[in-house]
C-alpha positions as semicolon CSV with decimal commas, in nm:
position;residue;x (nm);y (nm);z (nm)
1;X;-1,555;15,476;12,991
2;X;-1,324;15,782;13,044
3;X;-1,101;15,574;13,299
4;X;-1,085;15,269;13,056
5;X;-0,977;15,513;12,806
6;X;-0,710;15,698;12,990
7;X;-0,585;15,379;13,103
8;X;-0,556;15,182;12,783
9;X;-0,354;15,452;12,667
10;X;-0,166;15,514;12,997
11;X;0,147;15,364;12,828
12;X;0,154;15,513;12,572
13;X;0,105;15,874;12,739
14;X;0,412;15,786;12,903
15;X;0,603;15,678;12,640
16;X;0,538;15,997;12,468
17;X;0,617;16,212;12,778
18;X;0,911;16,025;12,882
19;X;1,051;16,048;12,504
20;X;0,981;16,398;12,524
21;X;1,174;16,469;12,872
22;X;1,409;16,195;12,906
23;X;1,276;16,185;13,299
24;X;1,091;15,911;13,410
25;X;1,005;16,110;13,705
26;X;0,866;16,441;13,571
27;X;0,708;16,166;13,266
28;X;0,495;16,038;13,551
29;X;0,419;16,404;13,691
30;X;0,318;16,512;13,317
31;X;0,079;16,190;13,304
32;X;-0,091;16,291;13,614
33;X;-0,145;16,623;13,520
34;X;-0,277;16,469;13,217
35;X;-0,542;16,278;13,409
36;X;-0,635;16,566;13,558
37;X;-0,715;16,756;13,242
38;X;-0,910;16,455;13,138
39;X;-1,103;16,418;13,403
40;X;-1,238;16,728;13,390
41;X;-1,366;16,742;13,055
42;X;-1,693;16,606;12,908
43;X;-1,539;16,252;12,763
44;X;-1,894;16,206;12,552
45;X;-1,793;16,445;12,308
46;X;-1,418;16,313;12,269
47;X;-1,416;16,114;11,963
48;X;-1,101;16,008;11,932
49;X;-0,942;15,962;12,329
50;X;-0,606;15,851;12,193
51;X;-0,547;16,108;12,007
52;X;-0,731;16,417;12,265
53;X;-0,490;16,242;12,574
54;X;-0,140;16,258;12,306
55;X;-0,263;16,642;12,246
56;X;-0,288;16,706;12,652
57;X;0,003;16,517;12,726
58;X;0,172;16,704;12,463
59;X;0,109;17,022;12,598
60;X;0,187;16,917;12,941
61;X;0,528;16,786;12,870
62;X;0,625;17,113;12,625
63;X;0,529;17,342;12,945
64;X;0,756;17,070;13,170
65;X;1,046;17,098;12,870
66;X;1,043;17,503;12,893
67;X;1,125;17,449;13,297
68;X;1,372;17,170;13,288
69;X;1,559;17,358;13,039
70;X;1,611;17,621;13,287
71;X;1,690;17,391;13,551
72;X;1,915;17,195;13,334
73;X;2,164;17,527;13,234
74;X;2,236;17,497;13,595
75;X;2,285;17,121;13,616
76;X;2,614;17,056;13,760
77;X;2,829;16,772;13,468
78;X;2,700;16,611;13,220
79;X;2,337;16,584;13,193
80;X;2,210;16,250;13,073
81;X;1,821;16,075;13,055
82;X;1,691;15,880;13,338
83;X;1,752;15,525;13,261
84;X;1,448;15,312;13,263
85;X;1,501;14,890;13,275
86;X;1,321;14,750;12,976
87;X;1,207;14,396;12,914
88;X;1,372;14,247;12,576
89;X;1,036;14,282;12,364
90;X;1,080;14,666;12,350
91;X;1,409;14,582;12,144
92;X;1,196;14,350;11,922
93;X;1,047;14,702;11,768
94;X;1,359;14,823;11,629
95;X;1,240;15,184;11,584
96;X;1,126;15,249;11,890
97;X;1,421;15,106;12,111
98;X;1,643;15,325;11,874
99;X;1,397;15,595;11,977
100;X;1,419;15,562;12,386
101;X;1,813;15,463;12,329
102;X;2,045;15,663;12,587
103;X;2,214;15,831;12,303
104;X;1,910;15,947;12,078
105;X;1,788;16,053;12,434
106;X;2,102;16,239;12,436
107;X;2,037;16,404;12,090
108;X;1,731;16,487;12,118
109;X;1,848;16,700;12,444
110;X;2,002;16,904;12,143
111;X;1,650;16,969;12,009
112;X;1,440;17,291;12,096
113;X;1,102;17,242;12,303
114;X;0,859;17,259;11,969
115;X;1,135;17,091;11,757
116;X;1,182;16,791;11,965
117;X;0,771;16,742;12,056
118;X;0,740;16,744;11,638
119;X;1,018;16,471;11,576
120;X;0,881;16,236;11,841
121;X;0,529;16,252;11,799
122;X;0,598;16,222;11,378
123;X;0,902;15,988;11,356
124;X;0,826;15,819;11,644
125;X;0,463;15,768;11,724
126;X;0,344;15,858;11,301
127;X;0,127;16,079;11,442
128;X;-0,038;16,294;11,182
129;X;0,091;16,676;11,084
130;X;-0,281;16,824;11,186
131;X;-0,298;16,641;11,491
132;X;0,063;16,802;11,572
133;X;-0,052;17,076;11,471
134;X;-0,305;17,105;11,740
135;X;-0,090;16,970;11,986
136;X;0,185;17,198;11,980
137;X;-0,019;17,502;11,866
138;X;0,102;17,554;11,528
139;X;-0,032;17,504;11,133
140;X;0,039;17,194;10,981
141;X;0,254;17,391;10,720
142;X;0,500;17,477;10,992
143;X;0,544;17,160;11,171
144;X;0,586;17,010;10,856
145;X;0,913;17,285;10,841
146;X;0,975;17,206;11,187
147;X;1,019;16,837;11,123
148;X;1,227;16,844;10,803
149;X;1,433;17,092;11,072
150;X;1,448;16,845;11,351
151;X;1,496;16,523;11,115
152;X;1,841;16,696;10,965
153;X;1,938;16,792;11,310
154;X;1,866;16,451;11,452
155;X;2,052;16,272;11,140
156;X;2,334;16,466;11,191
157;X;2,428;16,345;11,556
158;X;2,275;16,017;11,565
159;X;2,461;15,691;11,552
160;X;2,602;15,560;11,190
161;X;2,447;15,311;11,193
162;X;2,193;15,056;11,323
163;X;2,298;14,779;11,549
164;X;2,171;14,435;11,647
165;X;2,089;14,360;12,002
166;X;2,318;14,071;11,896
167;X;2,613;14,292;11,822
168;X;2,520;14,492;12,148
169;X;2,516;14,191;12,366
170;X;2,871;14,061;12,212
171;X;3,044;14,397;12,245
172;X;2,888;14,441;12,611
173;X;3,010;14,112;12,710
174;X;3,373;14,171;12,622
175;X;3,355;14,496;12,821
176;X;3,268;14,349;13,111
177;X;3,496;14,038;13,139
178;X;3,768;14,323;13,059
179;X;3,666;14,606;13,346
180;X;3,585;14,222;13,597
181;X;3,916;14,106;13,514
182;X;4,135;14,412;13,520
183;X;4,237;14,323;13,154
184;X;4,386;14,628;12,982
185;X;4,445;14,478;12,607
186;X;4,095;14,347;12,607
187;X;3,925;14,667;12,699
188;X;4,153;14,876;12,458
189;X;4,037;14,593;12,199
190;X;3,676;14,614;12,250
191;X;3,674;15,038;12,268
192;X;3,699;15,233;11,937
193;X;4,012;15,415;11,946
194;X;3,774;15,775;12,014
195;X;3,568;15,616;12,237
196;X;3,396;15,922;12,471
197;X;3,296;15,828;12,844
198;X;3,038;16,067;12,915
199;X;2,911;16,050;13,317
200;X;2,658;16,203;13,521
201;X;2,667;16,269;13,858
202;X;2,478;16,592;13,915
203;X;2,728;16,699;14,197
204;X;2,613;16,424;14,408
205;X;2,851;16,164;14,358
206;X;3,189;16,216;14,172
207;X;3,171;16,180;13,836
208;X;3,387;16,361;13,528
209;X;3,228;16,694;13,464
210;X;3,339;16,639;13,075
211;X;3,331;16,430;12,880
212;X;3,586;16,174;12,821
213;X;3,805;16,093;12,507
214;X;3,997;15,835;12,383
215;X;4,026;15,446;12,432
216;X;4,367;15,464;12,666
217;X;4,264;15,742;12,865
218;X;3,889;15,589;12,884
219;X;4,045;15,249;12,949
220;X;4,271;15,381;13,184
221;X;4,033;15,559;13,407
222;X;3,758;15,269;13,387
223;X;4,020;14,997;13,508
224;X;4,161;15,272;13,780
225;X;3,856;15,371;13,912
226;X;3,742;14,982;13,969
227;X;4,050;14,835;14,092
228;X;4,030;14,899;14,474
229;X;3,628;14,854;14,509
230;X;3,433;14,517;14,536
231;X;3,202;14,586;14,319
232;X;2,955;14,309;14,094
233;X;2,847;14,394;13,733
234;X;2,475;14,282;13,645
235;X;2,367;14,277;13,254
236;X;2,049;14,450;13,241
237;X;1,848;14,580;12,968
238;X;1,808;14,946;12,958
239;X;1,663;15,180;12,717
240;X;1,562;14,889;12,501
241;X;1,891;14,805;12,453
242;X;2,139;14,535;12,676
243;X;2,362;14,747;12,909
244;X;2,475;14,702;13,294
245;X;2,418;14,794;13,618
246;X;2,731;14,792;13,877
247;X;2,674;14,744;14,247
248;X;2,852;14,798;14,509
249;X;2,807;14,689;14,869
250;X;2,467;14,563;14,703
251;X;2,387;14,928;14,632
252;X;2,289;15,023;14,287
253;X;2,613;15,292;14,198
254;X;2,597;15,352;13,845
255;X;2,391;15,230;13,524
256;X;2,582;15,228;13,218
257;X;2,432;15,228;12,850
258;X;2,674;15,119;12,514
259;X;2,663;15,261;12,220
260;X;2,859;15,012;11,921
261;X;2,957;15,055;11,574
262;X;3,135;14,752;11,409
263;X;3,208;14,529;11,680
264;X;3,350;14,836;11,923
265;X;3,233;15,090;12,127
266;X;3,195;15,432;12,056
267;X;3,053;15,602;12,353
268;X;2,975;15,477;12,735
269;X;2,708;15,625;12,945
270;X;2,725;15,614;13,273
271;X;2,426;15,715;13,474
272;X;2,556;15,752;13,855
273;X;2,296;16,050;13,997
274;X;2,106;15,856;14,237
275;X;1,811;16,019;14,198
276;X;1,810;15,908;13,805
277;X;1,884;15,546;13,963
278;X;1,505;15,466;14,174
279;X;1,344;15,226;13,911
280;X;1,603;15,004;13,827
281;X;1,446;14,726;14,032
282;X;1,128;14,686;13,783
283;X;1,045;14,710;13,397
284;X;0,905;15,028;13,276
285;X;0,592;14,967;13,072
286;X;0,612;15,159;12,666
287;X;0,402;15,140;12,353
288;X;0,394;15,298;12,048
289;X;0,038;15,206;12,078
């Protein structure tokens, strides 16, 4: 019984960690330790599983959160989430592919520790404010503060607007037969005119250390950067959402994510710190269930 339970709700425990973190990688470590936990305690008087693992897990990821923020202060660039491929049906639930998209990832980077474990677990995942409460160690009067906090935070840096896979797909298209076929006008058509290029390379591989702004000085380093390499573009779905991988000497180099607003892009993500780059070969498993 207590290993049917934990792995029924395995997904989910990473989906909640991983939302949490924006690591795959310390996600997995903060579902083990999880298992631990569970293990260890007398299942027969659990009785409700889901919601005793989401507490643990909880915990376990807010300790990981307090650490990685240290490490992250000294992360050399831009700092962006560990992409993770997706298969299409996350996209089919709309709130939760907005939820694991690279740039709410991004925003919720923004978030404190406590802040950031109350918006997922209540916008996200509907879990209730008592069982948040427990979770992260607080009354139910003050994570209801915390996530009025969060939510205005969170609305305030998020995309406009909502966009259609559809849209996505279109916009991502033109991007690529623009960057495959050297074609200035049609990039500079398909990028907003303050497009941002935000990379991460994490000092292993070059890679701006700012951010990037503008659609001729975007466009202009995209089509410079790719002119002299042989490289192949592969449409992928990441995050939930369609984005591409790029290859080069059939190496995985760099995973980029799109965010679009009317037809254009608005910001490019491109992932190129090979150690955020290991599971791009199969489809991460996440629930809201």
């Amino acid at each position: 019984m207590s290993d049917d339970a934990f792995a029924l709700h395995r997904s989910l425990l990473f989906t909640v960690a991983y939302e949490m973190l924006g690591s795959a990688s310390d996600a997995e470590d903060v579902v083990q330790e999880t298992w631990l936990r569970w293990a260890d305690v007398d299942q027969a008087e659990v009785r409700d599983p889901r919601a005793y693992l989401v507490r643990i897990v909880t915990r376990q990821a807010l300790n990981r959160l307090r650490t990685l923020a240290r490490r992250r202060e000294d992360y050399v660039g831009e700092w962006l989430p560990e992409p993770l491929v997706t298969s299409p049906d996350v996209a089919a639930d709309v709130e939760l592919a907005e939820s694991l998209s690279i740039a709410m990832l991004t925003v919720l980077e923004t978030l404190g520790p406590a802040e950031r474990a109350v918006f997922v677990l209540r916008e996200v995942f509907e879990t209730p404010y008592e069982e948040i409460a427990e979770a992260v160690g607080k009354t139910p009067a003050a994570v209801r503060q915390i996530a009025h906090r969060a939510r205005d935070h969170v609305a305030a840096r998020r995309p406009r607007m909502a966009v259609s896979a559809t849209e996505q797909q279109e916009a991502m298209d033109r991007f690529l037969g623009a960057i495959r076929h050297g074609d200035l006008q049609s990039l500079l058509d398909v990028l907003a005119p303050d497009v941002v290029l935000v990379a991460d390379g994490g000092g292993f591989v070059a890679a701006a250390r700012h951010p990037i702004e503008g659609a001729e000085r975007v466009a202009g380093l995209l089509l410079t950067g790719l002119r002299s390499l042989d490289f192949d573009a592969k449409a992928i779905w990441l995050n939930g959402s369609p984005a591409f991988r790029i290859d080069i000497g059939g190496e995985v180099n760099t995973a980029v994510s799109l965010a679009v607003e009317n037809g254009r892009i608005t910001h490019i993500y491109a992932m190129r710190n090979p150690h955020k780059l290991a599971r791009l070969d199969s489809a991460a498993t996440l629930t809201r269930t």
